[in-house]
ChimeraX commands (.cxc) that place a marker at each C-alpha (Angstrom):
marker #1 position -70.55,59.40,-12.93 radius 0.5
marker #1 position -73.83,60.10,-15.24 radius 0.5
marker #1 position -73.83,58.01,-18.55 radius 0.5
marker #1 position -72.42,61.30,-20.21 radius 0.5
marker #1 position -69.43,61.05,-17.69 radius 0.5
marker #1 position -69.51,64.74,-17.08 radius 0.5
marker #1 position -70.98,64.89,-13.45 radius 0.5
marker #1 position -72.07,62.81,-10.08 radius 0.5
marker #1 position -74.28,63.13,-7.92 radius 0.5
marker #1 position -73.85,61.68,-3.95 radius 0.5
marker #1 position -74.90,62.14,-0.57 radius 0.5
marker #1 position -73.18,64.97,1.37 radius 0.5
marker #1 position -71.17,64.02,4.45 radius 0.5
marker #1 position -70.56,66.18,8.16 radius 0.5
marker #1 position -67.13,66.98,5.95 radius 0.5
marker #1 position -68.88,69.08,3.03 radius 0.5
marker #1 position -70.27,71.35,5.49 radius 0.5
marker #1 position -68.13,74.27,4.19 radius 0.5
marker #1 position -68.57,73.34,0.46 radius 0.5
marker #1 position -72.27,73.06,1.29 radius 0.5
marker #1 position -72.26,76.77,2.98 radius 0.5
marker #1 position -69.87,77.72,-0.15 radius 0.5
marker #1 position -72.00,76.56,-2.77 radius 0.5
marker #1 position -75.38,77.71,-1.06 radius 0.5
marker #1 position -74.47,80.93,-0.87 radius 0.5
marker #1 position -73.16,81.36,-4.31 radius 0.5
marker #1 position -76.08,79.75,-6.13 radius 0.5
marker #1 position -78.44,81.63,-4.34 radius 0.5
marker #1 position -76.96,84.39,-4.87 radius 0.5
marker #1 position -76.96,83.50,-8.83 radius 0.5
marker #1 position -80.66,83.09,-8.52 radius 0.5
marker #1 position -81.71,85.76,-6.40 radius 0.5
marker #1 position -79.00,88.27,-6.18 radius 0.5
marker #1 position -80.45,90.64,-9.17 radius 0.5
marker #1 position -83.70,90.81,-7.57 radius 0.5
marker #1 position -82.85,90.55,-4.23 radius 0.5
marker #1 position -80.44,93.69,-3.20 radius 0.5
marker #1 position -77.76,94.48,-0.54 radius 0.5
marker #1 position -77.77,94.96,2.23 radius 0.5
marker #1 position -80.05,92.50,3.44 radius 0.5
marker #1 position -78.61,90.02,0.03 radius 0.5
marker #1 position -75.47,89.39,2.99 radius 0.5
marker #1 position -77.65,89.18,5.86 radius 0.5
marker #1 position -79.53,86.55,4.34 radius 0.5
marker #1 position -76.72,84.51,3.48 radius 0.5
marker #1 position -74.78,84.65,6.57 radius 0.5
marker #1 position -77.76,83.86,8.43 radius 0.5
marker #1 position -78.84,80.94,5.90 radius 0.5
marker #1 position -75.27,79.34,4.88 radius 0.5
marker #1 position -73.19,79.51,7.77 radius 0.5
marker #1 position -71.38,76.84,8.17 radius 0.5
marker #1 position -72.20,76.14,11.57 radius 0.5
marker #1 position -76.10,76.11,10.15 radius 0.5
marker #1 position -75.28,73.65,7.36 radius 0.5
marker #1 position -72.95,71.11,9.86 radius 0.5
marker #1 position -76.55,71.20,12.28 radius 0.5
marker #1 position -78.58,70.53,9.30 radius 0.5
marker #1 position -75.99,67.63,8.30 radius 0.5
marker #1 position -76.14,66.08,11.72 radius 0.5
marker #1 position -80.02,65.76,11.46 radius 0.5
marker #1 position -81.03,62.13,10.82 radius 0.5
marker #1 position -84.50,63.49,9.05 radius 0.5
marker #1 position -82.01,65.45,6.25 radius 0.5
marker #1 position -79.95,64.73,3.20 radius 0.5
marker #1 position -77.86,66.83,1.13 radius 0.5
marker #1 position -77.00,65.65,-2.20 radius 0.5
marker #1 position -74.52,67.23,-3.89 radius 0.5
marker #1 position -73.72,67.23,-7.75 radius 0.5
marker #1 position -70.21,67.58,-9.20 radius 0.5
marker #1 position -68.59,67.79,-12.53 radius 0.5
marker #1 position -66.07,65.55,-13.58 radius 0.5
marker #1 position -63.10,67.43,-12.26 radius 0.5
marker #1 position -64.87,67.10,-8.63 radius 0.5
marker #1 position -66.21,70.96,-8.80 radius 0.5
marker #1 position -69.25,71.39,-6.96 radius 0.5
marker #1 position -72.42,72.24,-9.60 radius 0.5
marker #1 position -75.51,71.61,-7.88 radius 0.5
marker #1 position -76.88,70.71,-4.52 radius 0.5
marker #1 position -80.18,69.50,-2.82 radius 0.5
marker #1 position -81.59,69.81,1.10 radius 0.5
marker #1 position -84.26,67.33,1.54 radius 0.5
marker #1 position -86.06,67.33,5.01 radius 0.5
marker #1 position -88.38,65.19,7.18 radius 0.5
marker #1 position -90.88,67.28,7.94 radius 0.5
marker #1 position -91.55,66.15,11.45 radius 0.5
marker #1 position -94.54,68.81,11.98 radius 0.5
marker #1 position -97.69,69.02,10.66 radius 0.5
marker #1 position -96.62,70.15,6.64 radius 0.5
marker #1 position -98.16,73.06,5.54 radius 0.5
marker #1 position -101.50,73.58,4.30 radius 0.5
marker #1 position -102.24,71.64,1.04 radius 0.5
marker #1 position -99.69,69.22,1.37 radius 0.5
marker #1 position -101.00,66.28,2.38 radius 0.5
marker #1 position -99.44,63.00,3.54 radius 0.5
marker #1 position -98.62,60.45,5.79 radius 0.5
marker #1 position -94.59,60.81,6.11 radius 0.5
marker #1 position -93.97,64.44,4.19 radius 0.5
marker #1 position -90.59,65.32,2.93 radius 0.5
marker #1 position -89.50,68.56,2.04 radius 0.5
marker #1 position -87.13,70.07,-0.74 radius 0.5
marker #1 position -85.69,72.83,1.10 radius 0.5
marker #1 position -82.92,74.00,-1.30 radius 0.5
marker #1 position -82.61,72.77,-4.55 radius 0.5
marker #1 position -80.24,74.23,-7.22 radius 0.5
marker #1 position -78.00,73.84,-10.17 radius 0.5
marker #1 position -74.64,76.09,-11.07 radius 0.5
marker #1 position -75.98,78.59,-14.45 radius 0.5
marker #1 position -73.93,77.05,-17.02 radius 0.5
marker #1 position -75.07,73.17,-16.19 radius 0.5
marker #1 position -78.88,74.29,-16.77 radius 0.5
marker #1 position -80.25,71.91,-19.65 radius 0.5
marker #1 position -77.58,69.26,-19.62 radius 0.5
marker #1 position -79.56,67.02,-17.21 radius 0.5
marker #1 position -78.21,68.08,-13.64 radius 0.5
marker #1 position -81.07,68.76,-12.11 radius 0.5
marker #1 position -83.66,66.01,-13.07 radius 0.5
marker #1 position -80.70,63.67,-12.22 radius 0.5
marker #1 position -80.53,65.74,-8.77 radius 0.5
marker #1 position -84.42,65.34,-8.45 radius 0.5
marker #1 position -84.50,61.79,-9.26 radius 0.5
marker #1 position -81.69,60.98,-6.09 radius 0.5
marker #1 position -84.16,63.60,-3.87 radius 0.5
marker #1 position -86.98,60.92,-5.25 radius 0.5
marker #1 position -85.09,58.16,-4.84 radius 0.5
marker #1 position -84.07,59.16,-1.02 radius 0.5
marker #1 position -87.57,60.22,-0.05 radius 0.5
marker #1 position -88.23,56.69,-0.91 radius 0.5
marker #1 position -85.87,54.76,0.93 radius 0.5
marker #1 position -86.80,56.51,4.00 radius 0.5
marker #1 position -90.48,56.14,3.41 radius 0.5
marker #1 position -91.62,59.27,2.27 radius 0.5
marker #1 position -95.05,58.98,0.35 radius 0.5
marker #1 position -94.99,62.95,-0.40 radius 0.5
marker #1 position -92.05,65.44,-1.30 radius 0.5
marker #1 position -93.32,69.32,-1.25 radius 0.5
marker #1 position -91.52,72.35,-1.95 radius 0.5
marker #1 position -92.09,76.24,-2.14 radius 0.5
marker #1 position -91.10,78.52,-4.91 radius 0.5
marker #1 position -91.20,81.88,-5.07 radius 0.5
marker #1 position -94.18,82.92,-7.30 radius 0.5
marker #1 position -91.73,84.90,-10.10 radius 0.5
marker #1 position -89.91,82.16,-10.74 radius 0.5
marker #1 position -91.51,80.57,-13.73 radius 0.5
marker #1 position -88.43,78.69,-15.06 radius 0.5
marker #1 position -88.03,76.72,-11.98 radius 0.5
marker #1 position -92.20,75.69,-11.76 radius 0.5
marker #1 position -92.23,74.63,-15.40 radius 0.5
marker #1 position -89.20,72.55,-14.33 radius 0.5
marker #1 position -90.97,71.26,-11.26 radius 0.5
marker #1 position -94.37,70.78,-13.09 radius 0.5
marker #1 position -92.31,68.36,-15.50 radius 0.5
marker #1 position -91.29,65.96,-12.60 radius 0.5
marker #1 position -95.04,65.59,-11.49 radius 0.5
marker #1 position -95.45,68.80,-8.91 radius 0.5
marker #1 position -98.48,70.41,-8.41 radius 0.5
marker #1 position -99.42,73.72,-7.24 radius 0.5
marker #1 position -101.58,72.72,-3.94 radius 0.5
marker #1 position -101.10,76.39,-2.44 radius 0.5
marker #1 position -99.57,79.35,-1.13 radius 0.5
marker #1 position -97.24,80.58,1.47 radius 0.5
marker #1 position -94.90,83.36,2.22 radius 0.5
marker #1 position -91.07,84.06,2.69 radius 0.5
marker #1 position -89.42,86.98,4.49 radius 0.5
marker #1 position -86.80,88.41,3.32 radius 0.5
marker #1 position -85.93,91.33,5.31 radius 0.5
marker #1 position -88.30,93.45,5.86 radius 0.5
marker #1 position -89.96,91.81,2.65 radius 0.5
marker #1 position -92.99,89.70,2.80 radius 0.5
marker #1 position -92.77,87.28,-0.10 radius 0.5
marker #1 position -95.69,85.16,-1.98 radius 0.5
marker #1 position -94.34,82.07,-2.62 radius 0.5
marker #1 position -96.67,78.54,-4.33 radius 0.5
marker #1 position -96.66,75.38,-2.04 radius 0.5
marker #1 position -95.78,72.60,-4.42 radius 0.5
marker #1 position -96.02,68.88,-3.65 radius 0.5
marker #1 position -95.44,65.35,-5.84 radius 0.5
marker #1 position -95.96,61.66,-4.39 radius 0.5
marker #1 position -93.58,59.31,-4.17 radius 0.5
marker #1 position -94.52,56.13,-5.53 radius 0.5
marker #1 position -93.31,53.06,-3.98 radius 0.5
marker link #1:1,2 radius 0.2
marker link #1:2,3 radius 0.2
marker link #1:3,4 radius 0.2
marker link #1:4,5 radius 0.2
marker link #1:5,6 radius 0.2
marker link #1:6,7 radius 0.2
marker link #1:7,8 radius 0.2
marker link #1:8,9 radius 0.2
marker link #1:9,10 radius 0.2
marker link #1:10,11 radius 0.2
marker link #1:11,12 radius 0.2
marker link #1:12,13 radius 0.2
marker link #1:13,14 radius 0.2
marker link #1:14,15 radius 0.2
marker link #1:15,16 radius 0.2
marker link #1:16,17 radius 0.2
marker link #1:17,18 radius 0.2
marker link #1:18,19 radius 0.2
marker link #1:19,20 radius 0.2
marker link #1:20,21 radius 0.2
marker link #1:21,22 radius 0.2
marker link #1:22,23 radius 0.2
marker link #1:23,24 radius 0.2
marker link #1:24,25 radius 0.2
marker link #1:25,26 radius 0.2
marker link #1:26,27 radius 0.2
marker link #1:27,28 radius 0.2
marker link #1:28,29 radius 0.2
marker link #1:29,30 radius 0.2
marker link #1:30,31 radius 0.2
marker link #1:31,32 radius 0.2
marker link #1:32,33 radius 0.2
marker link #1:33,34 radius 0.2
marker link #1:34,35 radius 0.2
marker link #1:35,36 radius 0.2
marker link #1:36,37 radius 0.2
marker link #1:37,38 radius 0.2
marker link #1:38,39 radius 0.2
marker link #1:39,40 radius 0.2
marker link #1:40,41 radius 0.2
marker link #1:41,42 radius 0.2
marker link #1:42,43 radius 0.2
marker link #1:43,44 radius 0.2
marker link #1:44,45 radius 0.2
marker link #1:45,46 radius 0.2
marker link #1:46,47 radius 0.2
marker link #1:47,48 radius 0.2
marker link #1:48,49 radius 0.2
marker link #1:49,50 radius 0.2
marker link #1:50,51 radius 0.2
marker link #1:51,52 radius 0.2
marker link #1:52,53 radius 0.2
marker link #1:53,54 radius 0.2
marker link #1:54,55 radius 0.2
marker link #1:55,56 radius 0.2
marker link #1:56,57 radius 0.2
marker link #1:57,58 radius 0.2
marker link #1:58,59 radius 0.2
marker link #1:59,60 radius 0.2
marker link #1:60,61 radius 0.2
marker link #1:61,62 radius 0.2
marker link #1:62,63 radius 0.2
marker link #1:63,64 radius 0.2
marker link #1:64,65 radius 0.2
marker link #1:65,66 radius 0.2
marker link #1:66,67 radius 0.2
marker link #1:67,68 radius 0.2
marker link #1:68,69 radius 0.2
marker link #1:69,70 radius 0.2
marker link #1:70,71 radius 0.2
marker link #1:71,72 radius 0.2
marker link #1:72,73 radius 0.2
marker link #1:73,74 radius 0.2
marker link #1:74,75 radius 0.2
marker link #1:75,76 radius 0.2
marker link #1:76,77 radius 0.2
marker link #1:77,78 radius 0.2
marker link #1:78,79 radius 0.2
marker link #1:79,80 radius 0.2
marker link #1:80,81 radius 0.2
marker link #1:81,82 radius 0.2
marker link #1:82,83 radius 0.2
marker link #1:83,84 radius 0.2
marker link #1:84,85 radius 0.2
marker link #1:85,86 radius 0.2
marker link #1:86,87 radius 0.2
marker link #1:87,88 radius 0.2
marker link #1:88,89 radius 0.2
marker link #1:89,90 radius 0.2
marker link #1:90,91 radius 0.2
marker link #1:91,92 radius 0.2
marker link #1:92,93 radius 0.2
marker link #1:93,94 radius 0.2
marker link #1:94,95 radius 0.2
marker link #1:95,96 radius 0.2
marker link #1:96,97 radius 0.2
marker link #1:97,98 radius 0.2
marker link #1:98,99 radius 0.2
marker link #1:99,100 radius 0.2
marker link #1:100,101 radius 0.2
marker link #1:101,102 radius 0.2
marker link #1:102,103 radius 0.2
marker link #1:103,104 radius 0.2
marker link #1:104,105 radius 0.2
marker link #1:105,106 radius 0.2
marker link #1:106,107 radius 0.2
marker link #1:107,108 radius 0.2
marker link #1:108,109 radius 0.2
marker link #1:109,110 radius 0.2
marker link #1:110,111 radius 0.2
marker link #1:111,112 radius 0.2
marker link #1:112,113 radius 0.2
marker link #1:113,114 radius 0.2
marker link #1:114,115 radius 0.2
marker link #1:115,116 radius 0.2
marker link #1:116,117 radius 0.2
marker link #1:117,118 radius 0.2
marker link #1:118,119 radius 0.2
marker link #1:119,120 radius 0.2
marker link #1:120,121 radius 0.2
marker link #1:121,122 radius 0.2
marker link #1:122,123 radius 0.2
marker link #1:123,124 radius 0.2
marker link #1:124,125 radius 0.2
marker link #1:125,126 radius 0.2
marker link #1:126,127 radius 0.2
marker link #1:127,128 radius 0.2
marker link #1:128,129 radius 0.2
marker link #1:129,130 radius 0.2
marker link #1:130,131 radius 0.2
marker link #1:131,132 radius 0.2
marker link #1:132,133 radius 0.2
marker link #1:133,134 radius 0.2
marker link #1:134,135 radius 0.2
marker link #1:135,136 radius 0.2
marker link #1:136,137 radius 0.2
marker link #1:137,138 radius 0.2
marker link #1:138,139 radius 0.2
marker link #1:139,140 radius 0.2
marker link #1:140,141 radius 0.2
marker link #1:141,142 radius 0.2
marker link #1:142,143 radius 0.2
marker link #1:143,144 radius 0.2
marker link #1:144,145 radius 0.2
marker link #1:145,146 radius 0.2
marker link #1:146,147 radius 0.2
marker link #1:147,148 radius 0.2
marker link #1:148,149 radius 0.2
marker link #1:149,150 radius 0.2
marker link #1:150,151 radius 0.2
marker link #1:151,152 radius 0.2
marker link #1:152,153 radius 0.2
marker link #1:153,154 radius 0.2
marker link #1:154,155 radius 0.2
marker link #1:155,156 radius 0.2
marker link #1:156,157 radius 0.2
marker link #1:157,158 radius 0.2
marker link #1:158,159 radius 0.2
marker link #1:159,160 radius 0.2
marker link #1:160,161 radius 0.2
marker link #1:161,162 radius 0.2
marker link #1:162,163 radius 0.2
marker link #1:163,164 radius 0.2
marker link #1:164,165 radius 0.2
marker link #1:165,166 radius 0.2
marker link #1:166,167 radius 0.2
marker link #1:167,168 radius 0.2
marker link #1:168,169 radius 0.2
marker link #1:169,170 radius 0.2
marker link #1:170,171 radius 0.2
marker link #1:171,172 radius 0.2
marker link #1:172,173 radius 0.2
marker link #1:173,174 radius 0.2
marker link #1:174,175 radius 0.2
marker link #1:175,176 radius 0.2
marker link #1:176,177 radius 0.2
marker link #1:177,178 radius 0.2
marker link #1:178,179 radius 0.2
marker link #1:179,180 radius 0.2
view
């Protein structure tokens, strides 16, 4: 547990597959569900957080999921940190790039230190498998979660886009090194 007791954070396992899919879809859907409307809302998360997606994704050496619970072993928080084995997208720039692909904490844990413990075990992974970068993309509206990022030592370094739908997204590129 944290000093404060009131949550962990450990490496997911082939086993947490379906809490993995479960949470996934109901965090993003707490981030992005007001702004992001049905029908296609359902489409993206069935295509995104099946389980048979997340138990691939598990099974890939280059990935980690870290997932954060509270003391009573509910899940509040997760993290999908990837190898990016091609070339990482423009402005990134690094030897061995790793990529935050998901990262996000349950509403009510916001400000109570979940997430910069969750970024420090992304950190502390990306360094124990020799990562010398860790990048990320965030959609451009969400100003919360780059002031958040910004405080852990990300930079903007560019742009890219998401599709959602039939929706062309704009979406910053941000990257941090990983020190030794």
């Amino acid at each position: 547990m944290s000093p404060a007791a009131e949550f962990d954070i450990r490496k997911a396992t082939g086993a947490d597959a379906s809490r993995l899919s479960s949470i996934g879809a109901r965090l993003f859907t707490q981030a992005y569900g007001p702004t992001h409307p049905e029908p296609e809302l359902s489409r993206y998360l069935s295509r995104c957080f099946d389980v048979g997606v997340v138990s691939e994704a598990l099974a890939d050496d280059g990935t980690t999921f870290l997932l954060a619970c509270d003391a009573a072993g509910t899940d509040i928080g997760y993290a999908w940190l990837h190898e990016t084995k091609d070339a990482p997208p423009n402005g990134v720039v690094g030897r061995r790039p790793f990529e935050i692909v998901r990262f996000y904490v349950d509403e009510p844990w916001h400000g109570r230190g979940v997430a910069q413990a969750l970024m420090a075990a992304c950190v502390a992974d990306a360094r124990a498998r020799k990562a010398d970068v860790m990048w990320l993309a965030t959609w451009q509206p969400a100003a919360r979660a780059q002031a958040f990022y910004r405080r852990l030592g990300f930079e903007i370094v560019g742009t890219t886009t998401f599709l959602f739908g039939d929706v062309l997204e704009d979406d910053f590129l941000m990257a941090r090194r990983v020190d030794s």
